[in-house]
N, C-alpha and C positions, 0 to 999 in steps of 0.2 A: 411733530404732530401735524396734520395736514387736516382742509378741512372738507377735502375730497372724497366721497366713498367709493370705496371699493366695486368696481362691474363683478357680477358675478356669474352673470349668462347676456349674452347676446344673439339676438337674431333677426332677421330681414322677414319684412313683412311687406304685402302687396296694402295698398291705399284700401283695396277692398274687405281686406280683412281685419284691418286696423278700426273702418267702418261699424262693423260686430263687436269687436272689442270696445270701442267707445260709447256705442248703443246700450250696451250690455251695463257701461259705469253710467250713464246717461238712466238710465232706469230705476236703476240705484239708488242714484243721489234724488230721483225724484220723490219717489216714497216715503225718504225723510224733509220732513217739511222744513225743518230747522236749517238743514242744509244746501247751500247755495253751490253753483257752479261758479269753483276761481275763470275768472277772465279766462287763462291759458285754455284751462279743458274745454269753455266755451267754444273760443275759438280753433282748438283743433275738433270737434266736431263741426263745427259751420266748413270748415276746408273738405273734412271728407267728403259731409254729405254734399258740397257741390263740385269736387273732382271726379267721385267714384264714379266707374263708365260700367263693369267688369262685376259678374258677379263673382265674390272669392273662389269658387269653384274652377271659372273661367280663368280667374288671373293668373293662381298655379297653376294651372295645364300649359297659360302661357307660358309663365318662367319656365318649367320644365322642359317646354318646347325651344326655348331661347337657349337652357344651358345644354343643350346635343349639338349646336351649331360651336365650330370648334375654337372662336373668338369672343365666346359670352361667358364671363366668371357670372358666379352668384351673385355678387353685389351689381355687376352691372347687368344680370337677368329682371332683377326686380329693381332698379332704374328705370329699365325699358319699359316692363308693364305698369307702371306707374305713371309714367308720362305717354305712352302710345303714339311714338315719334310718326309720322306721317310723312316722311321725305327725307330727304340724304340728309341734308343742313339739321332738319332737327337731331335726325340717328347721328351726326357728326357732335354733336356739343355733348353726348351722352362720352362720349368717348373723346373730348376734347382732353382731360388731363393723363388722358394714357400714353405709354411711351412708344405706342406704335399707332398706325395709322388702318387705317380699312380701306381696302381696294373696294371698286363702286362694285363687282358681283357679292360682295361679304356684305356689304350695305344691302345690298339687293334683295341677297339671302334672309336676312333679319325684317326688315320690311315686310317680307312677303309673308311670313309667321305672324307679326303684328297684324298684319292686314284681313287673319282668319279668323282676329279674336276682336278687333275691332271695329 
C-alpha cells in the first residue's frame, strides 16, 4: 500500500491560464464565508497575479509559435512563455538540463518569437 495517489491526467499550462483558473477557485471560496484560503492557494494566487505578463490568449499563440521552431518540445514551449527569457543567458538556463546545447541563431530564433509576444 502506498500512500501516493495515482496521476490520472496531466498537462502544461501557461502562468496566464493558471491566473483564470485560480481566479475562478478564488471566487468560490469567496462566496463561502466559512471558508478560508489554505496558505498554499493564497500564495499561489499572489505569484500569478504578480508574474502574469500575457493574456492566456497570447501566451498560447506563444507556445504554439515556440513549438514550430524545431528545438522547442512542449514542456519547454511553456517554460519559455512563462518566464519570457530576454537574452541568450536567460533562453540558456531554460535549456540548461538538456542534453544538447543551442547554437546562438537557434537562441536567436526563439528570442525573436518571445520578443513578438512580449
Amino acid at each position: 500500500m502506498t500512500i501516493f495517489k495515482e496521476i490520472v491526467d496531466e498537462e502544461f499550462l501557461t502562468v496566464s491560464e493558471t491566473k483564470g483558473l485560480l481566479a475562478d477557485i478564488e471566487a468560490d471560496r469567496a462566496l463561502d464565508e466559512e471558508r478560508e484560503l489554505p496558505y498554499e492557494l493564497a500564495r499561489a494566487i499572489d505569484h500569478v497575479n504578480q508574474f502574469t505578463v500575457l493574456e492566456p490568449d497570447d501566451a498560447q499563440d506563444l507556445v504554439t509559435d515556440l513549438q514550430e521552431i524545431e528545438k522547442v518540445d512542449e514542456p519547454t514551449a511553456y517554460k519559455i512563455a512563462n518566464l519570457l527569457p530576454r537574452n541568450r543567458s536567460e533562453l540558456r538556463s531554460v535549456y540548461a538540463q538538456q542534453r544538447y546545447s543551442l547554437s546562438g541563431e537557434e537562441l536567436d530564433d526563439i528570442l525573436n518569437v518571445v520578443a513578438k509576444y512580449a
